[in-house]
TIGUDO-959411 format. One record per residue (C-alpha): x, y, z; residue number from 1; residue in one letter. Coordinates in steps of 0.05 Angstrom, whole numbers, plus 5000, padded with zeros to 4 digits. Each point is the difference from the previous one (the first is absolute). Example, Ala and Ser with C-alpha at 12.3 -4.5 7.8 and 13.67 -1.06 7.14 Angstrom:
<sites>
<site><xx>5246</xx><yy>4910</yy><zz>5156</zz><i>1</i><aa>a</aa></site>
<site><xx>5027</xx><yy>5069</yy><zz>4987</zz><i>2</i><aa>s</aa></site>
</sites>
This chain:
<sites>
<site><xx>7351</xx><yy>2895</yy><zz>6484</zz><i>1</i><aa>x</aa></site>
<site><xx>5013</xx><yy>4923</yy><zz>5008</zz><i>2</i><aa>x</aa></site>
<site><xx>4926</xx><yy>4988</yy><zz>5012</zz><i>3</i><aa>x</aa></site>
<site><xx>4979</xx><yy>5037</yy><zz>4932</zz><i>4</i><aa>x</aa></site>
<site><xx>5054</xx><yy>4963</yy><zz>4963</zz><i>5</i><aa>x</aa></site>
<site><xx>4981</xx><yy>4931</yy><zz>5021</zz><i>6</i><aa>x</aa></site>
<site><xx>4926</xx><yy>5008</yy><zz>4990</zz><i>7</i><aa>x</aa></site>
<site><xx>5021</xx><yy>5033</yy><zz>4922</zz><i>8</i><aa>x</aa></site>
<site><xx>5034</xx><yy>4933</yy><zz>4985</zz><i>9</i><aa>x</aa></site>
<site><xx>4957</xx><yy>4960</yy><zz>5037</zz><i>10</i><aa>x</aa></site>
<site><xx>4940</xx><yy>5027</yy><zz>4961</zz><i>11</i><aa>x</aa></site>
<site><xx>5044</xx><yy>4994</yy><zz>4936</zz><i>12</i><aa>x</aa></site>
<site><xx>5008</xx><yy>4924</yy><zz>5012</zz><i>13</i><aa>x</aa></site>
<site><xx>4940</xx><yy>4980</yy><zz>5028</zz><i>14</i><aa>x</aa></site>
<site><xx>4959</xx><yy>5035</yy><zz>4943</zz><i>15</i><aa>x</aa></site>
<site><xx>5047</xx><yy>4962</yy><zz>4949</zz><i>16</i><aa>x</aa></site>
<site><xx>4990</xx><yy>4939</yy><zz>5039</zz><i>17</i><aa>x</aa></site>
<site><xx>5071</xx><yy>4995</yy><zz>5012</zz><i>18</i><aa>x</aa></site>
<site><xx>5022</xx><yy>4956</yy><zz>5056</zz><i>19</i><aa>x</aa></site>
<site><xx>5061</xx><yy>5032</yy><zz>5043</zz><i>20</i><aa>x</aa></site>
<site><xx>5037</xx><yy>4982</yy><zz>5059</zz><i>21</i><aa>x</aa></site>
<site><xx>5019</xx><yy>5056</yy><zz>5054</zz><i>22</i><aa>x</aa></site>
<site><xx>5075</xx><yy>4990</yy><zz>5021</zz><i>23</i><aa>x</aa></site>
<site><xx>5057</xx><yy>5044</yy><zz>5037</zz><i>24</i><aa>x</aa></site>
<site><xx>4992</xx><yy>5047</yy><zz>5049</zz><i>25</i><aa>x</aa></site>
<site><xx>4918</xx><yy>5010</yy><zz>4985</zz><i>26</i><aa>x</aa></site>
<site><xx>4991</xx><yy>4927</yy><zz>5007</zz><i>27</i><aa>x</aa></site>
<site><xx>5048</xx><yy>5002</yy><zz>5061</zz><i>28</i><aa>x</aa></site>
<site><xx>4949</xx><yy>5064</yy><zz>5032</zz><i>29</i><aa>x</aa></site>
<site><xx>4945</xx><yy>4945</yy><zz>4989</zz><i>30</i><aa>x</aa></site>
<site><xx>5032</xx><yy>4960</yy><zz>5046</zz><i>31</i><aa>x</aa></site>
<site><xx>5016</xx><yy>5055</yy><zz>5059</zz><i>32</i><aa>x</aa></site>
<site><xx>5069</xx><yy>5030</yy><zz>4981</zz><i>33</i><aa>x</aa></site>
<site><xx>4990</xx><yy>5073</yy><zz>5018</zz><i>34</i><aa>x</aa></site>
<site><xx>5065</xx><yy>5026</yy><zz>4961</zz><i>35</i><aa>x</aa></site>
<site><xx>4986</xx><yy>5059</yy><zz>4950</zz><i>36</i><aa>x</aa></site>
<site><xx>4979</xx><yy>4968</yy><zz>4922</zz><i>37</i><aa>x</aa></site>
<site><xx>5045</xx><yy>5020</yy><zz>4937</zz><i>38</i><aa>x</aa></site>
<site><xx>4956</xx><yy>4976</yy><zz>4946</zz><i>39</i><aa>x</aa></site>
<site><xx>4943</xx><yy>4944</yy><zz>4983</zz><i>40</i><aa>x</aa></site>
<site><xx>5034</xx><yy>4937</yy><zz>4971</zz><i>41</i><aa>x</aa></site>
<site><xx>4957</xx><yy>4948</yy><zz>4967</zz><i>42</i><aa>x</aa></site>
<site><xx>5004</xx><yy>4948</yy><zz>4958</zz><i>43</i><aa>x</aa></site>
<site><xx>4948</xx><yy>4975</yy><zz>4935</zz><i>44</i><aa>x</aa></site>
<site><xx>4995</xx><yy>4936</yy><zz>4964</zz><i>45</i><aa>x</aa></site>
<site><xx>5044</xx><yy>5000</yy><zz>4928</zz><i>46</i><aa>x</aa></site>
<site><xx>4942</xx><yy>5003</yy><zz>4957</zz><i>47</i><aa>x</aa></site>
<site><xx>4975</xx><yy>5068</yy><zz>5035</zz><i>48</i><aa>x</aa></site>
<site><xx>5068</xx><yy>5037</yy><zz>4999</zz><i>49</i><aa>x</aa></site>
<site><xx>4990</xx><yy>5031</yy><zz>4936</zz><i>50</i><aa>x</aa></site>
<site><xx>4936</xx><yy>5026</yy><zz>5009</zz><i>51</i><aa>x</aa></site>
<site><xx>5017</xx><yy>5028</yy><zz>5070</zz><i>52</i><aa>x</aa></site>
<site><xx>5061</xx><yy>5040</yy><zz>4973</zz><i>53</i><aa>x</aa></site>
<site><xx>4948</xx><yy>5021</yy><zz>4939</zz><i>54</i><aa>x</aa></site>
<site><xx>4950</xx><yy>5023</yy><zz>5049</zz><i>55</i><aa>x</aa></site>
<site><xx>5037</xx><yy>5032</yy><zz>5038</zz><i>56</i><aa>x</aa></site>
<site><xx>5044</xx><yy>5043</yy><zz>4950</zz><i>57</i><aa>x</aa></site>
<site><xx>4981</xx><yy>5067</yy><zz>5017</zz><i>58</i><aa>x</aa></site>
<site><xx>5042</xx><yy>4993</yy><zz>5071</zz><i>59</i><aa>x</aa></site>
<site><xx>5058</xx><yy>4957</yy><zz>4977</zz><i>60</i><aa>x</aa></site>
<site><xx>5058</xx><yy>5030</yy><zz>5037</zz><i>61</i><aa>x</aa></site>
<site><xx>5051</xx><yy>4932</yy><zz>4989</zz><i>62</i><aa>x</aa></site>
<site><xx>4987</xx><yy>4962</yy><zz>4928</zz><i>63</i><aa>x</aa></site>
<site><xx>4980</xx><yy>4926</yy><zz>4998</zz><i>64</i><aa>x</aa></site>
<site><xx>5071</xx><yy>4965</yy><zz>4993</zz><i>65</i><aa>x</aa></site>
<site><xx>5045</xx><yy>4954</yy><zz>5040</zz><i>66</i><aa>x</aa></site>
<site><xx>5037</xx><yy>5025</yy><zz>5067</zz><i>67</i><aa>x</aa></site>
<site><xx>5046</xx><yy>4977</yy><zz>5041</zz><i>68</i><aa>x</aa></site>
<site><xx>5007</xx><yy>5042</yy><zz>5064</zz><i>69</i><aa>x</aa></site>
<site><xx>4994</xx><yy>5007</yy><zz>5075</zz><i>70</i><aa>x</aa></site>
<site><xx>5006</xx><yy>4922</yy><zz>5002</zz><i>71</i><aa>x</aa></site>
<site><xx>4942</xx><yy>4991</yy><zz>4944</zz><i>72</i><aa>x</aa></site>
<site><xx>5002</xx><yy>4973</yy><zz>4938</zz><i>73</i><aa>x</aa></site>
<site><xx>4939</xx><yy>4998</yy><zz>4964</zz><i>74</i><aa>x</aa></site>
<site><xx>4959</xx><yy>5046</yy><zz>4943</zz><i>75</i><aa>x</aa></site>
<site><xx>4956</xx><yy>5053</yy><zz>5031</zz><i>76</i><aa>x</aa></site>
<site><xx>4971</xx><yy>5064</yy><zz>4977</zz><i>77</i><aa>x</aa></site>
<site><xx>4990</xx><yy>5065</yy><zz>5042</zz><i>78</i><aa>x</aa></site>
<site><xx>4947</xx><yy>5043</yy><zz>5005</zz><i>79</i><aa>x</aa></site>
<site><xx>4988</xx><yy>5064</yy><zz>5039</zz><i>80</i><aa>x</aa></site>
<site><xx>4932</xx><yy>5011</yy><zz>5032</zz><i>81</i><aa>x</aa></site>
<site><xx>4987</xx><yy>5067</yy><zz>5052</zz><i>82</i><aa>x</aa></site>
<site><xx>5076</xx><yy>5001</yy><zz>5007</zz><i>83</i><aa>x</aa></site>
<site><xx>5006</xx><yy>4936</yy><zz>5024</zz><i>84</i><aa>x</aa></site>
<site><xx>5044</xx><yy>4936</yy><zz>4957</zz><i>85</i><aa>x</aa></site>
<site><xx>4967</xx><yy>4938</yy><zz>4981</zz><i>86</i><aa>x</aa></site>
<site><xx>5034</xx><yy>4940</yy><zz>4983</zz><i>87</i><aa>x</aa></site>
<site><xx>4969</xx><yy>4949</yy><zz>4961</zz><i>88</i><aa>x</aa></site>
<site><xx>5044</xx><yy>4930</yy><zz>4980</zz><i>89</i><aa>x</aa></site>
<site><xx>4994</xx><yy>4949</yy><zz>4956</zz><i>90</i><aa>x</aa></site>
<site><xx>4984</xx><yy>4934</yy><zz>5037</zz><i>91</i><aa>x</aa></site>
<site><xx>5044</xx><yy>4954</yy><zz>4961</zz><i>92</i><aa>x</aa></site>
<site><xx>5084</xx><yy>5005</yy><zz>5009</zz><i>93</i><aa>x</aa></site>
<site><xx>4997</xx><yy>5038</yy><zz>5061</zz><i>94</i><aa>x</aa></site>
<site><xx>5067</xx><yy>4987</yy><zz>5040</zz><i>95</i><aa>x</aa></site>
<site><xx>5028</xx><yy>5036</yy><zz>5056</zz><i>96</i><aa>x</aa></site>
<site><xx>5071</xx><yy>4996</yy><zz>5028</zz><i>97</i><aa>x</aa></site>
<site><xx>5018</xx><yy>4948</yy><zz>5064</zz><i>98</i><aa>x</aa></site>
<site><xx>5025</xx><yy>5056</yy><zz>5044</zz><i>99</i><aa>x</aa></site>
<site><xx>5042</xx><yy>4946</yy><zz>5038</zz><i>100</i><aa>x</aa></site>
<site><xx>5031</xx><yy>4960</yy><zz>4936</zz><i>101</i><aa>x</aa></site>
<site><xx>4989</xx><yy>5061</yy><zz>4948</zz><i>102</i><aa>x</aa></site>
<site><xx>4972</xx><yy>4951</yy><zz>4958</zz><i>103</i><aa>x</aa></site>
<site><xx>4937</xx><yy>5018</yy><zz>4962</zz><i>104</i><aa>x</aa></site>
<site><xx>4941</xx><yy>4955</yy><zz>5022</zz><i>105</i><aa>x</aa></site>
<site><xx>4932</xx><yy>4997</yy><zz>4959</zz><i>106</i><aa>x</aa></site>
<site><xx>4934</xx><yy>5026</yy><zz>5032</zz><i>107</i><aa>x</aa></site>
<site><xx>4938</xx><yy>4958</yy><zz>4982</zz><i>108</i><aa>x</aa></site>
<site><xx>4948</xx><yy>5046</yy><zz>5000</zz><i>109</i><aa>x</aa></site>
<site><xx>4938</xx><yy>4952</yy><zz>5017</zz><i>110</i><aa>x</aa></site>
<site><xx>4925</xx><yy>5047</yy><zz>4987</zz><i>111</i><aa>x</aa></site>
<site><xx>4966</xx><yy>4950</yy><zz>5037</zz><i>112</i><aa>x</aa></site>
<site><xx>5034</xx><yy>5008</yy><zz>5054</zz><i>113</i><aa>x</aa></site>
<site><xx>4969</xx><yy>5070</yy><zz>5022</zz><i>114</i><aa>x</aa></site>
<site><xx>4965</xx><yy>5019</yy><zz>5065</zz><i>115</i><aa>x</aa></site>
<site><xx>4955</xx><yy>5056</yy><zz>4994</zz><i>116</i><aa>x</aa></site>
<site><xx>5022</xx><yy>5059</yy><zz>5051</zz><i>117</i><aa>x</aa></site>
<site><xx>4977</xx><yy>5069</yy><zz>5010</zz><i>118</i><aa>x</aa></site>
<site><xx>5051</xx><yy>5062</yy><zz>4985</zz><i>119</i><aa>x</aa></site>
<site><xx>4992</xx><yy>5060</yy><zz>5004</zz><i>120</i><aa>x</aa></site>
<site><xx>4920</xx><yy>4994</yy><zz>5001</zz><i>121</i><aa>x</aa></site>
<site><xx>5004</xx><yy>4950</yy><zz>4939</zz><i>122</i><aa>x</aa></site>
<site><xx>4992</xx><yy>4924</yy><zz>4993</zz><i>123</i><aa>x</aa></site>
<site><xx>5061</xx><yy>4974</yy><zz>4962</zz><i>124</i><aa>x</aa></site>
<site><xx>5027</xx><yy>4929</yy><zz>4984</zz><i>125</i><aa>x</aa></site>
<site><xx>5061</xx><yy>5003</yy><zz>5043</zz><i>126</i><aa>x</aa></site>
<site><xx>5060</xx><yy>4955</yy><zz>4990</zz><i>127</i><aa>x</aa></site>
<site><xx>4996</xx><yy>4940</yy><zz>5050</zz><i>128</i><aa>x</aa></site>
<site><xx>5035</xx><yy>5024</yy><zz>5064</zz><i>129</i><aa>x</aa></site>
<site><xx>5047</xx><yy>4935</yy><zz>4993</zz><i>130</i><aa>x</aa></site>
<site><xx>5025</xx><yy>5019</yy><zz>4929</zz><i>131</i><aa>x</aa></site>
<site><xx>5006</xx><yy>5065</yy><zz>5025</zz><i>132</i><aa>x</aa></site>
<site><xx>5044</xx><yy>4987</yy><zz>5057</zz><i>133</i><aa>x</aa></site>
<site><xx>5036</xx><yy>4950</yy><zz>4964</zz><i>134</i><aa>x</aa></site>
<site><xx>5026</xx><yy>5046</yy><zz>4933</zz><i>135</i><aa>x</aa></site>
<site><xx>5010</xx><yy>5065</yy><zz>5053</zz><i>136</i><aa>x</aa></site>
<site><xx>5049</xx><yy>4943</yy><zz>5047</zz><i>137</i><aa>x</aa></site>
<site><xx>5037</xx><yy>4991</yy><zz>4934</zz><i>138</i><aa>x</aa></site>
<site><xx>5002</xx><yy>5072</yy><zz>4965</zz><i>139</i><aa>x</aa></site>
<site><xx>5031</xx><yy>5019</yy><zz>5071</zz><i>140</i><aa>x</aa></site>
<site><xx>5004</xx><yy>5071</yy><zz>4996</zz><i>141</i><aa>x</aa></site>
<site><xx>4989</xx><yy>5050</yy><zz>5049</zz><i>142</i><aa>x</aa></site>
<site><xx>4930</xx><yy>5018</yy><zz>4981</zz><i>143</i><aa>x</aa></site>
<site><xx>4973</xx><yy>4919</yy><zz>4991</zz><i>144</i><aa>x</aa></site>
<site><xx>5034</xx><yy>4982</yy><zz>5076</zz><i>145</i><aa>x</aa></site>
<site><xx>4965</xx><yy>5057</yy><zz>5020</zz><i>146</i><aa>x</aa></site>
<site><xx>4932</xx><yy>4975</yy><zz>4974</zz><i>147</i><aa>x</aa></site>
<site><xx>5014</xx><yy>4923</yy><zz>5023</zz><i>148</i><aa>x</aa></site>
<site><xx>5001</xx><yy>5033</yy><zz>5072</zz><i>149</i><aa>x</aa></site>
<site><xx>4942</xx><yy>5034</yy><zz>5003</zz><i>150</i><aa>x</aa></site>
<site><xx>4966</xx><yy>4951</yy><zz>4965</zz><i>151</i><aa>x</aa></site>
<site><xx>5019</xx><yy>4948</yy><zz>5047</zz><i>152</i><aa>x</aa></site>
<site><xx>4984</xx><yy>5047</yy><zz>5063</zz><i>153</i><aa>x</aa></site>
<site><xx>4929</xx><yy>5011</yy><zz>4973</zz><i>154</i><aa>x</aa></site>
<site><xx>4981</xx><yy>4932</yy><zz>5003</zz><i>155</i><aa>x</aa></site>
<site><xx>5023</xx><yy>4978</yy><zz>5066</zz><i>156</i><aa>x</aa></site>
<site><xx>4962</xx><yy>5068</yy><zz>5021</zz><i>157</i><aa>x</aa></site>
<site><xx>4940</xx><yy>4965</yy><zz>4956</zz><i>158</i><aa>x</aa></site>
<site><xx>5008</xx><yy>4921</yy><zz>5035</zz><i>159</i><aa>x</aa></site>
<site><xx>5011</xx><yy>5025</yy><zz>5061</zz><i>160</i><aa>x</aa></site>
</sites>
């Protein structure tokens, strides 16, 4: 189900020409964490978030709007593809919340900083593994510790 959701909105964006950034536990998968996926997060570019909510109407599930929640805070809209939840953000005031000082922190989402990575069986632009690490070491939870593990396991595997 995951696979024909991500190549739906993968095909959505790419034949919009739609630039996108693949975060959370897909982008985490990309990097060798073996844990079981909830949904596809991903982030577009301001200027493309209208016409991504637009285009994808007929599976909205969560409206376009500001939420704050499970340590995000940031405007995102929710579709449902093949029973599976997509997540797609608005790049600009994204902040997340400092597990350790419960402060909210912002998170500069940077599109050119991207590595390609195969998921699933299809090429995505994949959050840098650094930035990656880096907002899962300060979100905290469970889930994002989880990730930074595995992550971090599959690339001594990968040097070694």
């Amino acid at each position: 189900m995951h696979k024909e959701a991500l190549q739906w909105i993968t095909g959505l964006l790419n034949d919009r020409q739609i630039p996108f950034l693949i975060c959370g536990g897909l982008a985490a998968i990309g990097y060798g964490s073996t844990r079981a996926l909830n949904d596809i997060d991903l982030f577009v570019p301001d200027e493309y978030f209208d016409e991504v909510v637009k285009a994808g109407e007929d599976y909205l599930s969560k409206p376009a709007k500001r939420y704050c929640e499970q340590g995000w805070d940031l405007e995102y809209v929710q579709f449902i593809y093949a029973g599976v939840k997509i997540e797609i953000g608005r790049a600009e005031g994204v902040r997340i919340l400092d597990a350790k000082s419960r402060e909210w922190v912002s998170l500069a989402v940077d599109f050119s900083r991207m590595q390609l990575g195969t998921v699933l069986d299809i090429e995505v632009p994949l959050m840098m593994r650094d930035d990656l690490l880096r907002y899962k070491a300060v979100l905290g939870r469970p889930v994002d510790l989880q990730d930074i593990e595995a992550i971090k396991a599959s690339s001594l595997k990968t040097t070694n």
